[in-house]
N, CA, C and O atoms as a Tinker XYZ file with bonds, in Angstrom:
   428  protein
     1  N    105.612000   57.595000   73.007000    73     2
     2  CA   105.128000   58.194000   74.235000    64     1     3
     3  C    106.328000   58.502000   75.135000    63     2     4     5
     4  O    107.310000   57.780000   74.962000    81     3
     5  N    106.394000   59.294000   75.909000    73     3     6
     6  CA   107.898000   60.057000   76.729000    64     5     7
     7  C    107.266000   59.218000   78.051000    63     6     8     9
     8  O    106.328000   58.438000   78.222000    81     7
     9  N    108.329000   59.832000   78.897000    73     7    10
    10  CA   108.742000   58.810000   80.043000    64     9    11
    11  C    107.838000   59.710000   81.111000    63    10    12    13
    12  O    107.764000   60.936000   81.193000    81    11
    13  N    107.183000   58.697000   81.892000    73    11    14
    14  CA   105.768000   59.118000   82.782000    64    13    15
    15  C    106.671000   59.707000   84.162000    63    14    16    17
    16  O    107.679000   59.139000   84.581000    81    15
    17  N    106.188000   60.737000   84.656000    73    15    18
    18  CA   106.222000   61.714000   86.161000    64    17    19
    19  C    105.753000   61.435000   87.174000    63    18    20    21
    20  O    104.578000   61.128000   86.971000    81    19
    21  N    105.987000   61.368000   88.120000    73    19    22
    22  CA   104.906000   60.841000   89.379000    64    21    23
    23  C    105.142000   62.221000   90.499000    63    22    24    25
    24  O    106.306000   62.389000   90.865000    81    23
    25  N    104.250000   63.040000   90.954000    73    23    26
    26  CA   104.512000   63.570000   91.671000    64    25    27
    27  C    103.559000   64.091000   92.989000    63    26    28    29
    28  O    102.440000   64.582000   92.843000    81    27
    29  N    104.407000   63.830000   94.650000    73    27    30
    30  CA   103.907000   63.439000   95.047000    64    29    31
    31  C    103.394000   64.888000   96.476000    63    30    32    33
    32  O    104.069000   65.309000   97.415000    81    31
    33  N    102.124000   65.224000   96.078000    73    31    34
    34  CA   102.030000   66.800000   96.999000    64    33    35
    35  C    101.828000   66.455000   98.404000    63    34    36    37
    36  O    100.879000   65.724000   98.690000    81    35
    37  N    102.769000   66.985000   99.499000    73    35    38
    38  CA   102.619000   67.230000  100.341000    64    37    39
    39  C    101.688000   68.366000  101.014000    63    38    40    41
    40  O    102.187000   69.461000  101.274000    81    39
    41  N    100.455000   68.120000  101.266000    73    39    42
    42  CA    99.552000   68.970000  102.157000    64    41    43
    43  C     99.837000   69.473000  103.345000    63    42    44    45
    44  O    100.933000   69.181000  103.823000    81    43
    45  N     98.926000   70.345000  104.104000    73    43    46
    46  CA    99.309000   71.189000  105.306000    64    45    47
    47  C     99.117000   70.402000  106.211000    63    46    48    49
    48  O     99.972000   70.632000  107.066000    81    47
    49  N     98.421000   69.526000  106.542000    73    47    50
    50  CA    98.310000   68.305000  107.327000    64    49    51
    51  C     98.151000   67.349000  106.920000    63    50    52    53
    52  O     97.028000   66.845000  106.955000    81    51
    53  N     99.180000   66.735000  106.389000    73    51    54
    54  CA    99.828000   65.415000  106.556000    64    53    55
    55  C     99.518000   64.306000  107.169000    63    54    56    57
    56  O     99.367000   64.423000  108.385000    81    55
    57  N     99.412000   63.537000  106.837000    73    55    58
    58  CA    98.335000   61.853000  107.577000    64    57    59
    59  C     99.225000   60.910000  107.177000    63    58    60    61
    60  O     99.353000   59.931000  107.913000    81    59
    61  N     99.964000   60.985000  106.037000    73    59    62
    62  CA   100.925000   59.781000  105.841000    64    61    63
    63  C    101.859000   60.212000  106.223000    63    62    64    65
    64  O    102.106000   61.292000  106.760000    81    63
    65  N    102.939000   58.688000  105.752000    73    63    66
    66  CA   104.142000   58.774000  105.492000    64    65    67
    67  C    105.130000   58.138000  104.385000    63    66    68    69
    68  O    104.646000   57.927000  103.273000    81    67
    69  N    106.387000   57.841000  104.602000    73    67    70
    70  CA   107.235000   57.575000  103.111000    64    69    71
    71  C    106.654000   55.790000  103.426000    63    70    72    73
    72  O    106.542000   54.994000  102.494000    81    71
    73  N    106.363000   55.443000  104.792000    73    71    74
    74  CA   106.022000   53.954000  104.686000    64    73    75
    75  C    104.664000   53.639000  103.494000    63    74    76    77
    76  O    104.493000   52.715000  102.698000    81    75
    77  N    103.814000   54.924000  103.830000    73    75    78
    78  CA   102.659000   54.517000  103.332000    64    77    79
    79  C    102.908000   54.761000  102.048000    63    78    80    81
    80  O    102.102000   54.108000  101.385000    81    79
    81  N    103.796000   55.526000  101.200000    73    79    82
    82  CA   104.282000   55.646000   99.943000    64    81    83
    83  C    104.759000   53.992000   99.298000    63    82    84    85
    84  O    104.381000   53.531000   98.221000    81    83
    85  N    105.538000   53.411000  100.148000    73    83    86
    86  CA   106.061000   52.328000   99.603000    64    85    87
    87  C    107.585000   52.660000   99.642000    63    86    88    89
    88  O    108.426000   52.298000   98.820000    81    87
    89  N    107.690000   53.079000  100.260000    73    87    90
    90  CA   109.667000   53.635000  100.916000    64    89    91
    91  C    109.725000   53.551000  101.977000    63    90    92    93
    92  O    108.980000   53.930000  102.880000    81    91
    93  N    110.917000   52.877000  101.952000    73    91    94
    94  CA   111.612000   52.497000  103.336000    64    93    95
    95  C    112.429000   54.039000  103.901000    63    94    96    97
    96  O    112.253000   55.023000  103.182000    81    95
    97  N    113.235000   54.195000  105.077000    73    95    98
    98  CA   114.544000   54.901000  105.056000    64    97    99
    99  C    115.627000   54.205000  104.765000    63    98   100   101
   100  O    116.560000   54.669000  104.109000    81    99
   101  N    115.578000   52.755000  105.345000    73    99   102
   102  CA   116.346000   52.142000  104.922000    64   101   103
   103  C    117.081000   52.383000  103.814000    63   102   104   105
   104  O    118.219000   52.848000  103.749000    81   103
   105  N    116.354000   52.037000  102.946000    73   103   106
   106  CA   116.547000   52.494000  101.518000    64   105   107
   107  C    116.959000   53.674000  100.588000    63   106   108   109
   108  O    117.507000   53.678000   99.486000    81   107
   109  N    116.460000   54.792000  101.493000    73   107   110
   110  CA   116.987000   56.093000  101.244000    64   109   111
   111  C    118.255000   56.365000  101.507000    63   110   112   113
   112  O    118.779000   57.349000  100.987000    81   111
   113  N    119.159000   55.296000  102.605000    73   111   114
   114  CA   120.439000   55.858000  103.280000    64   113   115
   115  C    121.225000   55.382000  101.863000    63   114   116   117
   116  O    122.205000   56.077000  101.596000    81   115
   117  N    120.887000   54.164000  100.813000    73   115   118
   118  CA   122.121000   54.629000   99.937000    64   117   119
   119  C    121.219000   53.443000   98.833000    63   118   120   121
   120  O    121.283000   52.233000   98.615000    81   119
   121  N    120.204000   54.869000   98.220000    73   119   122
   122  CA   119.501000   54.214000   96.971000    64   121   123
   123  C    119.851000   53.304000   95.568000    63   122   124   125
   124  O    119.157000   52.657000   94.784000    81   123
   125  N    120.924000   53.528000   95.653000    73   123   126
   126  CA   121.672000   52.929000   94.566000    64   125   127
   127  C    121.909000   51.585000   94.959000    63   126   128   129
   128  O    122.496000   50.886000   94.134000    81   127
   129  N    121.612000   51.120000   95.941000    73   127   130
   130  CA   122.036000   49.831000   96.461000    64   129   131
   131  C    121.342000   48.369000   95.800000    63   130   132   133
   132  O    120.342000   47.981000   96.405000    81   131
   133  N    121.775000   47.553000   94.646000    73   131   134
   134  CA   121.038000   46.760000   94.549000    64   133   135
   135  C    120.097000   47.064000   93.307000    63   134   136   137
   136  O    119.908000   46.296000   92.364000    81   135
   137  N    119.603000   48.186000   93.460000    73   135   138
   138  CA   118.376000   48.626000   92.731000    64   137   139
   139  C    118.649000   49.785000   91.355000    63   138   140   141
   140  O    119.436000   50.666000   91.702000    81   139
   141  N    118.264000   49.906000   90.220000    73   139   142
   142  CA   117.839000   50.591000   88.998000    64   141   143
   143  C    117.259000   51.851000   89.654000    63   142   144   145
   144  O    116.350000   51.932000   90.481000    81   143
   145  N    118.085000   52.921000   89.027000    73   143   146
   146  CA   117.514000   54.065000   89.629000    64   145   147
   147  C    116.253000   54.684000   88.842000    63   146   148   149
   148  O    116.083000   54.770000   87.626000    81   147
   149  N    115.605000   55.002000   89.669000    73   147   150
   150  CA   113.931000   55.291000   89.646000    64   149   151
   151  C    114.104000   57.045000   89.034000    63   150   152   153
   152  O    114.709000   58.089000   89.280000    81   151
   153  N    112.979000   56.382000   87.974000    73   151   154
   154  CA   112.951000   57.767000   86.858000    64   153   155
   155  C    111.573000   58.239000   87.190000    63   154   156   157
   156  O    110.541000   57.572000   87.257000    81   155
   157  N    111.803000   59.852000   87.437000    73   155   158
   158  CA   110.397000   60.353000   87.411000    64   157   159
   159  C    109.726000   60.593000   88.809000    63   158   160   161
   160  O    108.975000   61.552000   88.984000    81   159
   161  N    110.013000   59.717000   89.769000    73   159   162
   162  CA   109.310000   60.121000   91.055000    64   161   163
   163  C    110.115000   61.181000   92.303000    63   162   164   165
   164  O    111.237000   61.162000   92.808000    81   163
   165  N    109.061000   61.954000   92.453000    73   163   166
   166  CA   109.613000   62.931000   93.138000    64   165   167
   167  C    108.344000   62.942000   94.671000    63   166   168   169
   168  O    107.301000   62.320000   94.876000    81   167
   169  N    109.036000   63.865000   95.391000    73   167   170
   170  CA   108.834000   64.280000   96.278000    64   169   171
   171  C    108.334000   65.621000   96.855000    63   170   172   173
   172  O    108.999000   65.907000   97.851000    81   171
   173  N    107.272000   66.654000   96.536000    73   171   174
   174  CA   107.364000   67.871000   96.364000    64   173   175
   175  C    107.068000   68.210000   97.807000    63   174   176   177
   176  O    106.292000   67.478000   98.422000    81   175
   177  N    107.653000   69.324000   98.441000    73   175   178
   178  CA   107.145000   69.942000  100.082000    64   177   179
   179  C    107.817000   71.263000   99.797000    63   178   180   181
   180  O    108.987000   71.584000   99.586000    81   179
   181  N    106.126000   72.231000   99.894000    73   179   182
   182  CA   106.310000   73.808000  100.253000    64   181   183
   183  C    106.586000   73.817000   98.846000    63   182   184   185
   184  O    107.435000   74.708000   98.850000    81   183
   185  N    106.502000   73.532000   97.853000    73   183   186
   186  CA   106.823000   74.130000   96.205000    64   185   187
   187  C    107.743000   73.853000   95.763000    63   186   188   189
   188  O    107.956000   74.223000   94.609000    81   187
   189  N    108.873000   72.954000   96.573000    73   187   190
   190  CA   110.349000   72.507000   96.230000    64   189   191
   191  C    109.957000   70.751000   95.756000    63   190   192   193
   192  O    109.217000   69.942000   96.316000    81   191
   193  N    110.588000   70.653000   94.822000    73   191   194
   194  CA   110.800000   69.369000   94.726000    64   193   195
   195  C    112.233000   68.088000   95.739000    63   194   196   197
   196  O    113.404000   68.179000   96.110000    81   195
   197  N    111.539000   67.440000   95.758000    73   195   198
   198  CA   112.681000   66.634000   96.602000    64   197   199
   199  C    113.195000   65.319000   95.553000    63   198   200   201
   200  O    112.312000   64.652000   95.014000    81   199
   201  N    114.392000   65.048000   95.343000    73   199   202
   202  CA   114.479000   63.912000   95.168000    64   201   203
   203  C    115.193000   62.975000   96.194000    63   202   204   205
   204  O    115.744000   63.436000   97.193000    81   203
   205  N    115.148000   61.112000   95.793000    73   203   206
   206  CA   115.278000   60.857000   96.665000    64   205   207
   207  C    116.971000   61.134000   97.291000    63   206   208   209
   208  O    117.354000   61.233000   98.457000    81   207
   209  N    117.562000   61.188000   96.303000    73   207   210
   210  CA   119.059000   61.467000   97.365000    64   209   211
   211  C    119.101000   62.378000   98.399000    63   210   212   213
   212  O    120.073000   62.509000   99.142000    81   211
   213  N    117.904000   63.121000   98.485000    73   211   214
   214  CA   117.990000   64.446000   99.622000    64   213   215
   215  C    117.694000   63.758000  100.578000    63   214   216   217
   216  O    118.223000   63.827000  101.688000    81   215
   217  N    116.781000   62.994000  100.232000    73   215   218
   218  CA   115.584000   62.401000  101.657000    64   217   219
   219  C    116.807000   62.451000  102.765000    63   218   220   221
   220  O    116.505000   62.870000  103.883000    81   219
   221  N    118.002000   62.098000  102.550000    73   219   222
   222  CA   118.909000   61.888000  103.953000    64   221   223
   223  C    118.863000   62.913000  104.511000    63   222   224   225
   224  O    118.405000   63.064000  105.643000    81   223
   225  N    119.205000   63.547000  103.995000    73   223   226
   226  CA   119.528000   64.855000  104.325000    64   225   227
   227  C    118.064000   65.913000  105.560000    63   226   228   229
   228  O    118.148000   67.066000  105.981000    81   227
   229  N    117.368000   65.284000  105.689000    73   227   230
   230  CA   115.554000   66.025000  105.671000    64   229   231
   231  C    115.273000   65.155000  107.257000    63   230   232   233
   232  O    115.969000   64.240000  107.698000    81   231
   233  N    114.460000   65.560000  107.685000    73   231   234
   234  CA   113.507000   65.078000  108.528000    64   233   235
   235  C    113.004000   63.886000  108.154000    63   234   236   237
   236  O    112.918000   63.631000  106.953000    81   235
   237  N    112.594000   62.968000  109.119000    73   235   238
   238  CA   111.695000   61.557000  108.275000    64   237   239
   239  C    110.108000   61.888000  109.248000    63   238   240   241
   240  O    109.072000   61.276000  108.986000    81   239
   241  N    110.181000   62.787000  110.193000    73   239   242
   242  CA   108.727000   62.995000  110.761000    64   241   243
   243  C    108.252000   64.238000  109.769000    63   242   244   245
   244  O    107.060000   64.261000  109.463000    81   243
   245  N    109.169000   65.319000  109.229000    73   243   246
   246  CA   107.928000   66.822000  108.842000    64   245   247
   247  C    108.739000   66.908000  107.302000    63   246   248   249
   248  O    108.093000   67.532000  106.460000    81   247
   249  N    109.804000   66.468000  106.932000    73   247   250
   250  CA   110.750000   66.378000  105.989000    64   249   251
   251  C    111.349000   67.715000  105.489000    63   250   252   253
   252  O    111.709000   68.013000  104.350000    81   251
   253  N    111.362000   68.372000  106.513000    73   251   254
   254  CA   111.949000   70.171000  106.071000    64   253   255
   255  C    113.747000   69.483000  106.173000    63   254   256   257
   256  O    113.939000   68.287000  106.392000    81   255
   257  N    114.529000   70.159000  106.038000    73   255   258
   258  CA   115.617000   69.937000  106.241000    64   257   259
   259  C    116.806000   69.673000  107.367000    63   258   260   261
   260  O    117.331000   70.786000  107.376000    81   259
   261  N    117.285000   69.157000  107.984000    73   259   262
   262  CA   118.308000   68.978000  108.820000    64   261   263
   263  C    118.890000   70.136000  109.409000    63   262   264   265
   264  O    118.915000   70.940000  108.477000    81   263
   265  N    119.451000   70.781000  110.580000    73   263   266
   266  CA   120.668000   71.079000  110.994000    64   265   267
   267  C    121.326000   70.521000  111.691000    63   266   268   269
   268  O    121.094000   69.374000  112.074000    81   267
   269  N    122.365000   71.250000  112.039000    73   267   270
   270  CA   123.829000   70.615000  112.781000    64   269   271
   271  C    124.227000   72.235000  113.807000    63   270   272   273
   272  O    124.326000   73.449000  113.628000    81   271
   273  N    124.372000   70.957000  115.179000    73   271   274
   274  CA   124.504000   72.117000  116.419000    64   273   275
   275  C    126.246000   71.586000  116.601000    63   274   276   277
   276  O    126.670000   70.459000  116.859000    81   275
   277  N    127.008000   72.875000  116.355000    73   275   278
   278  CA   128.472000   72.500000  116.796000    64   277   279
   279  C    128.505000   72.306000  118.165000    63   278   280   281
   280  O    129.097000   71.389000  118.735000    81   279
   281  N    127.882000   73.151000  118.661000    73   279   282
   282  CA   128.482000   72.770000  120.367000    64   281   283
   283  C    127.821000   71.460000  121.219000    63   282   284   285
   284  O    127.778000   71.403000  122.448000    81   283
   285  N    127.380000   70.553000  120.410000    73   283   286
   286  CA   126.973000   69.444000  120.946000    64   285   287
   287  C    127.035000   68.088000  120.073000    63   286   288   289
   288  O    126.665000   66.947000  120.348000    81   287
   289  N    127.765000   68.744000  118.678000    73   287   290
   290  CA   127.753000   67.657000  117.285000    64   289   291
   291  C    126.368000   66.593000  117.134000    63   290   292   293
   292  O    126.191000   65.383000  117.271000    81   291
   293  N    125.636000   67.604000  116.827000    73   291   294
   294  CA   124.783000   66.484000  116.889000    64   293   295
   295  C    123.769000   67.173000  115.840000    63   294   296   297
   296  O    123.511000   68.332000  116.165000    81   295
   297  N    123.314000   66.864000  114.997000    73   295   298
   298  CA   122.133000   66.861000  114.041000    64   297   299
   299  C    120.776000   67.110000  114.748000    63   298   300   301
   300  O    120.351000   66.341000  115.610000    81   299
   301  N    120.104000   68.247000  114.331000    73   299   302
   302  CA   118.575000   68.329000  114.784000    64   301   303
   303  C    117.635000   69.188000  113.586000    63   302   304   305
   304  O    118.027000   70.054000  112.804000    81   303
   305  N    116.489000   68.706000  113.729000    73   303   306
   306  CA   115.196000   69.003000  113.278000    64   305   307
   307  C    115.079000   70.572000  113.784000    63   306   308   309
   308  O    115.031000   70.915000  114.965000    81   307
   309  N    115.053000   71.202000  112.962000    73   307   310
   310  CA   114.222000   73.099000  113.384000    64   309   311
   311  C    112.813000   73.377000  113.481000    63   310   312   313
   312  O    112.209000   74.195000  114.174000    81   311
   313  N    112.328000   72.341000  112.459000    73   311   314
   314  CA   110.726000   72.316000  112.855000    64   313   315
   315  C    110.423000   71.247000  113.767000    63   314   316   317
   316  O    109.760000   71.666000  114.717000    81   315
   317  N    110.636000   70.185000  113.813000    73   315   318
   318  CA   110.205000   69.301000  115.068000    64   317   319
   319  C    110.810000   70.127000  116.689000    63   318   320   321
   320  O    110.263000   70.146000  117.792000    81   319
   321  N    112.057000   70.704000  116.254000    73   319   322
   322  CA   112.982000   70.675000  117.855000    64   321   323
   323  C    113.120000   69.490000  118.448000    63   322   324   325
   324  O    112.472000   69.175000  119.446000    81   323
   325  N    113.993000   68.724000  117.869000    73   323   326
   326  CA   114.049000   67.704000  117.956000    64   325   327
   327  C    115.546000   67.398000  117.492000    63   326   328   329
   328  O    116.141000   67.824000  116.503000    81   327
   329  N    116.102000   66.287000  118.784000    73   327   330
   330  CA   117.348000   65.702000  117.924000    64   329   331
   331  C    117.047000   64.887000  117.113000    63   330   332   333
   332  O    115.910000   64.417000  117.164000    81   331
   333  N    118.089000   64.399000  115.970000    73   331   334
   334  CA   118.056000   63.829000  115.487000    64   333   335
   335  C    119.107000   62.164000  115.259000    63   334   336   337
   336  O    118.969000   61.218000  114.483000    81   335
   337  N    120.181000   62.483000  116.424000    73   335   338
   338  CA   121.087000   62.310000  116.874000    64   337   339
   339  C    121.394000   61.597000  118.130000    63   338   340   341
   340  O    122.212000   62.298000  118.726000    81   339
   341  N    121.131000   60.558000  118.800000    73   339   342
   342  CA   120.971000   59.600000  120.202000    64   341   343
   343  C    122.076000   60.477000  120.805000    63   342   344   345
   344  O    122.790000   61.168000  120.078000    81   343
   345  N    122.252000   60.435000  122.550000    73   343   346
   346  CA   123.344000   60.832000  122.479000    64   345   347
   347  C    124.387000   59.439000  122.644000    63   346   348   349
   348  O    124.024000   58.263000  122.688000    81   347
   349  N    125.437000   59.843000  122.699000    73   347   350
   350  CA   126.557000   58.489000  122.501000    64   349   351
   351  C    126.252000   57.927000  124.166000    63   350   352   353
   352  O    125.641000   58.558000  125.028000    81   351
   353  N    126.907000   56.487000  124.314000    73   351   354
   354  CA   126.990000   56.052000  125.649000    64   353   355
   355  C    128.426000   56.262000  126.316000    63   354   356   357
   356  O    128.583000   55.661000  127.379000    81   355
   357  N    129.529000   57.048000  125.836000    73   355   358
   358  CA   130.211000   57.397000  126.909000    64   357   359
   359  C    130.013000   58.674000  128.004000    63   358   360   361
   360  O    130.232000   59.841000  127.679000    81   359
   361  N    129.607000   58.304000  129.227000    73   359   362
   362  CA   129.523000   58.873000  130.176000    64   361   363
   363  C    130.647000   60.457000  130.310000    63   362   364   365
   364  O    130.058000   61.492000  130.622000    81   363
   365  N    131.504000   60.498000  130.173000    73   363   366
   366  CA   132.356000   61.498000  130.098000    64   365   367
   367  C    131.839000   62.274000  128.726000    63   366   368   369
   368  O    131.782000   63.495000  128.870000    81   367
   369  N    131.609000   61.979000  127.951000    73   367   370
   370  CA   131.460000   63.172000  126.206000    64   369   371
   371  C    131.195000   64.428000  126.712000    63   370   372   373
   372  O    130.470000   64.541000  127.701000    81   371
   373  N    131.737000   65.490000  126.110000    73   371   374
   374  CA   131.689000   66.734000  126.487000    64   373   375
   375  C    130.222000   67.051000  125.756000    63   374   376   377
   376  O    129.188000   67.522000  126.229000    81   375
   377  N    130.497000   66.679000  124.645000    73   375   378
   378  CA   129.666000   67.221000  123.473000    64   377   379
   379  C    127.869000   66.569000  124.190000    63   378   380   381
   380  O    126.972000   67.407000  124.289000    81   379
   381  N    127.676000   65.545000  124.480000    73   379   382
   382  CA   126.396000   64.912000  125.103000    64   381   383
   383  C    126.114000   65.092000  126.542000    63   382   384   385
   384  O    125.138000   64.563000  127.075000    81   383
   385  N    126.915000   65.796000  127.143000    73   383   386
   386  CA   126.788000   65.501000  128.398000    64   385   387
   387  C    125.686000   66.818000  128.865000    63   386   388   389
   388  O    124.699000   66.572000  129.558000    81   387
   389  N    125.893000   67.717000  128.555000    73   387   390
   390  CA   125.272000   68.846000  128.655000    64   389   391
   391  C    124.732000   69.020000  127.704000    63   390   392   393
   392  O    124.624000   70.206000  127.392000    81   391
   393  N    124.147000   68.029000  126.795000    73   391   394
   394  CA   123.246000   68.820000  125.953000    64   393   395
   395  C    121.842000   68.581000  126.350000    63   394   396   397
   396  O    121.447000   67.547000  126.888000    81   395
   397  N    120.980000   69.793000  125.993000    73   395   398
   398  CA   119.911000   69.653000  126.046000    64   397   399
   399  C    118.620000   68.983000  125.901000    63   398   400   401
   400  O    118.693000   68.474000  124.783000    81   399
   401  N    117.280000   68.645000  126.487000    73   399   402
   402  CA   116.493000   67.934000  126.005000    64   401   403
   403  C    115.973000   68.270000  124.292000    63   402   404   405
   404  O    115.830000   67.304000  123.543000    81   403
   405  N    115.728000   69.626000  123.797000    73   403   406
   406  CA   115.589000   70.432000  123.078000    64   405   407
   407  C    116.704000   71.508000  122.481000    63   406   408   409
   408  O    117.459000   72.255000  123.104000    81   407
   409  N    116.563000   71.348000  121.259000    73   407   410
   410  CA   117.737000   72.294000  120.488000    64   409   411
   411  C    117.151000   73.650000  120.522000    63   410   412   413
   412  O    117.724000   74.652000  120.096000    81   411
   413  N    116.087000   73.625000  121.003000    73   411   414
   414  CA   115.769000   75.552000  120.995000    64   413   415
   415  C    116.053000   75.594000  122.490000    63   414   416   417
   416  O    115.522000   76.491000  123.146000    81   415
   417  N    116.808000   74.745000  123.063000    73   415   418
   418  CA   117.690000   75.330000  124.704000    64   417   419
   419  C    118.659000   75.753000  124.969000    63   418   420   421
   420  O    118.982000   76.321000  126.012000    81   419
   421  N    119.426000   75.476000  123.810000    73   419   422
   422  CA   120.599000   75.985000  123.601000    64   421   423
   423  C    121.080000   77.239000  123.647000    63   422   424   425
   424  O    120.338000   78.213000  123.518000    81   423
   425  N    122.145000   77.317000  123.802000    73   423   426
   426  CA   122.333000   78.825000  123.982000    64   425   427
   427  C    122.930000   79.266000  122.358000    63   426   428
   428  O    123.205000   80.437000  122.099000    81   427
């Protein structure tokens, strides 16, 4: 018998999450840790498959993919509009100081 698939469809409205899967993020930041890498389970959203090394890379609220705003260094969500990114606690940072509540404020 060949080696079993698990695959997991993301719908248009969404009710779970990777908790309710049985995944941490924790765990996603560096899967290899500790653990036998996992054969077969995937992640599918919009017709793409995900595996888990991407998960970093993705959203953990809508799981579309990441960007990166140079003029504020900071990582954000395109479908949430959303940082992804705290800003730092030094008071002076150029890059945080003026940035926006929202990445669609930007100029």
């Amino acid at each position: 018998m060949g080696k079993k698939k698990v695959f997991y469809l993301d719908p248009d409205e969404r009710k779970w999450t990777m908790k309710d899967l049985g995944f941490s993020w924790e765990e996603m930041d560096d899967p290899e840790a500790g653990k036998k890498a996992i054969e077969g389970i995937f992640l599918m959203k919009n017709g793409k498959i995900r595996e888990l090394f991407e998960l970093p890379n993705h959203c953990k609220e809508c799981l579309d993919p990441l960007a990166y705003n140079d003029e504020h260094d900071s990582v954000y969500c395109p479908t949430c509009d959303e940082w992804r990114e705290t800003s730092c606690s030094d008071p002076n940072c150029e890059y945080c100081l003026a940035r926006p509540a929202k990445p669609s404020h930007c100029e």
